[in-house]
C-alpha angles and dihedrals in degrees: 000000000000121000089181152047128201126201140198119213122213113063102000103054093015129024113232095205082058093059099038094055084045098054087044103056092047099050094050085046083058091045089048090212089132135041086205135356127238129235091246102058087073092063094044104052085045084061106046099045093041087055085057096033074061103061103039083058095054091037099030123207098320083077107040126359120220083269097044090067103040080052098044095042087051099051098049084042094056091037087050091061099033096254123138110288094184083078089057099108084047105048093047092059094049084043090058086048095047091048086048092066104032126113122198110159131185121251116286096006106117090046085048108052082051106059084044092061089063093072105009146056110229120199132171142247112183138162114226151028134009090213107040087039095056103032094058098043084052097049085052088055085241097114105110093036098091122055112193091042097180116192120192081216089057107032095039110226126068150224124307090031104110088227095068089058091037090058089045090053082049100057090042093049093218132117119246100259083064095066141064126202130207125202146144099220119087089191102048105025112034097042081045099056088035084055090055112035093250123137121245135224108195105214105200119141087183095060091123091049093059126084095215138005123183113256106262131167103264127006118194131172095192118064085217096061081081088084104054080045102060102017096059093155086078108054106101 
């Protein structure tokens, strides 16, 4: 019987593209470079600074630093679409700001979270940044929700290294079997969770759309079907 549920955050309880496309629009609304911003542009921006996230994650930080690659991404995004590159440095900070605060949440997640708290305790396992983990999950009002909130940037070692999920067994004081994670990354999450003896819910609502997936314990594509799935008392 699980007592708790571990999340991952981007892409499972918030969706990146989302943020992204927040902090965006309201950085080039600061800038005032555009009255209104195209649908494209969203696109455009994911592409660019994936292309540069990408290779800070083969290189590492000897090539680009966190804000070598919000900079960079910022200045090929405004010369691709004619705007004033000199502003790069400074939209980029106010673009990190901006992403720091931003909320974009899946469908269902925060109803969800909520109806979750009633029996379990939830607690976090992210990737990424203090301030832009935080700061989203505060802006979303979700903050105190996980305890143990546990940040690669923090804790210093990051999914799928067995030690990130051991220390989180460690805070809950359970044993693995006790506790589910869901996550959207088959690379990170799930060997993660198969390192360390956790469950794994595999959050993917694409799963239609993709030839294979690797066999894994629950697979939802709603992030309401959570609740079906661990509160079985009240399927009919």
């Amino acid at each position: 019987m699980y007592r708790a549920i571990l999340f991952d955050l981007d892409d499972t309880l918030f969706s990146l593209r989302g943020c992204e496309a927040q902090a965006l629009r309201r950085t080039l609304e600061y800038a005032r470079l555009l009255s209104a911003m195209p649908a494209s542009y969203i696109e455009s921006y994911a592409t660019i600074s994936s292309g540069y996230w990408a290779a800070r994650a083969t290189d590492g930080t000897e090539t680009y630093t966190r804000e070598d690659v919000v900079e960079l991404s910022w200045r090929d995004f405004l010369s691709a679409h004619d705007l004033d590159a000199s502003r790069s440095a400074e939209l980029a900070q106010r673009y990190w700001t901006e992403f720091c605060r931003s909320h974009a949440l899946n469908p269902g997640a925060e109803a969800v979270l909520q109806r979750l708290s009633s029996r379990y305790r939830l607690g976090m396992i992210t990737n990424g940044y203090s301030d832009s983990q935080r700061g989203r999950l505060e802006a979303a009002g979700l903050l105190d929700l996980f305890d143990p909130l546990l940040i690669s940037e923090e804790v210093g070692v990051a999914k799928p290294d067995l030690r990130i999920f051991q220390l989180a067994l460690k805070k809950l004081d359970l044993d693995p079997e006790e506790v589910l994670y869901v996550g959207d990354s088959i690379s990170h999450d799930r060997e993660g969770c198969l390192r360390a003896g956790i469950e794994f819910c595999h959050y993917c609502p694409d799963h239609l759309a993709v030839a294979e997936l690797p066999d894994v314990r629950y697979r939802i594509a709603d992030l309401s079907d959570l609740i079906s799935l661990l509160f079985p008392d009240l399927t009919p």
